[in-house]
C-alpha positions in Angstrom: -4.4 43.0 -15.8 -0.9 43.9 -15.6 2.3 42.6 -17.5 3.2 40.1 -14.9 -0.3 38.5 -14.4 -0.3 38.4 -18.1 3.1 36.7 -18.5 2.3 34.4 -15.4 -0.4 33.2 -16.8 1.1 32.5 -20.4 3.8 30.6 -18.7 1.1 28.7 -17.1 -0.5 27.6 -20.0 2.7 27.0 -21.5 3.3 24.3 -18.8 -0.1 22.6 -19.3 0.6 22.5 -22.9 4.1 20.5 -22.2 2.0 18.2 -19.7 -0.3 17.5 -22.0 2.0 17.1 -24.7 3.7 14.4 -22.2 0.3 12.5 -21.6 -0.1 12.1 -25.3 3.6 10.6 -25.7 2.1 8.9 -22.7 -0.9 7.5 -24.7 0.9 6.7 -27.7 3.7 4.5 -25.4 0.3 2.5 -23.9 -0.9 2.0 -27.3 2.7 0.2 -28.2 2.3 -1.7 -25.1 -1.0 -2.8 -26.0 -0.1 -4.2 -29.5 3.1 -5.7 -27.7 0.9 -7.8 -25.8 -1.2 -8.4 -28.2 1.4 -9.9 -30.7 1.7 -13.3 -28.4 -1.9 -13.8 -28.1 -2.0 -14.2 -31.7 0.8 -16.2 -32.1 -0.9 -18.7 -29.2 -4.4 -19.1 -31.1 -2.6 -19.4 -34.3 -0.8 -22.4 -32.8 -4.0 -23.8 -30.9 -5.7 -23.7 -34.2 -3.3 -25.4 -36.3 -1.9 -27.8 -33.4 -3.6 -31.1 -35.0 -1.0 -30.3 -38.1 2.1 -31.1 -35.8 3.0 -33.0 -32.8 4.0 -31.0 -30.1 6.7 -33.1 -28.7 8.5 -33.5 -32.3 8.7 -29.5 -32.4 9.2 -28.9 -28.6 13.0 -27.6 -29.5 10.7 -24.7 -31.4 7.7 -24.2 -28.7 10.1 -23.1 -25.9 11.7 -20.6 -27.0 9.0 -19.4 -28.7 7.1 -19.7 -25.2 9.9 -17.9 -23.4 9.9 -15.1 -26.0 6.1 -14.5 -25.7 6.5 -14.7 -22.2 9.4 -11.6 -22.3 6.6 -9.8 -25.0 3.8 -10.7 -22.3 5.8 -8.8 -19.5 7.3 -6.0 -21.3 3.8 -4.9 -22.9 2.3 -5.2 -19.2 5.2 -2.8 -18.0 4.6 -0.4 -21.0 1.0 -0.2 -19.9 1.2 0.1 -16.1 4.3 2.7 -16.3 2.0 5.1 -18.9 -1.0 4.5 -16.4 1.1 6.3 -13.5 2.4 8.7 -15.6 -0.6 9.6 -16.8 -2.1 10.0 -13.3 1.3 12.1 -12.3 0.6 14.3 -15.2 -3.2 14.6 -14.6 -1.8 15.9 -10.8 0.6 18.1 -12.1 -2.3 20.0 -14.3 -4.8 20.0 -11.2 -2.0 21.7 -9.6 -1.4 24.4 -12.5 -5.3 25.0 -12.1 -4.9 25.5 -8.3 -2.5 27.8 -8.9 -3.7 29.7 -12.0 -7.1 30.7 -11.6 -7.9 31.8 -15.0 -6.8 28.6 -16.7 -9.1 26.9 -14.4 -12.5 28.0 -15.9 -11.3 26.7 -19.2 -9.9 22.8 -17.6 -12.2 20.5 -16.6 
């Protein structure tokens, strides 16, 4: 092998290294999205399951906002999810494309 095949293919693993490094902020941004979503669920059975301690229409003033802000947690732990879904796809291209290119990184990516 010569210098430049050797430096080319450092460089390549080098890239796959910062896409994979990517993916796992990736993962750890879903896993935040999943406990966002998560929170409001448990706030809802808590309130199923102590609901014959109160009267619903005597602590309305508190249930609507506290609907509308598990409704904004609801949403923005959906988006946090589905956004590191595509980015995880866009990086699993971007390594498929490394391996296209690279040969010798190929036999060791599945």
């Amino acid at each position: 092998m010569t210098k430049d095949t050797n430096e080319n293919d450092s460089i390549a693993i080098n890239e796959v290294q910062l896409i994979l490094a990517e993916k796992r902020t990736s993962l750890a941004v879903m896993r935040t999205g999943i406990a966002v979503l998560a929170l409001p669920l448990s706030v809802m059975s808590l309130l199923i399951a102590t609901s014959k301690y109160y009267n619903p229409l005597h602590v309305l003033h508190f249930l609507i906002p506290l609907g509308a802000l598990n409704l904004v947690l609801i949403i923005f732990g959906a988006y946090l999810i589905f956004r590191s879904i595509i980015l995880m796809r866009r990086y699993d291209r971007l390594i498929h494309e490394i391996k296209l290119r690279h040969s010798v990184i190929g036999k060791y990516l599945e």
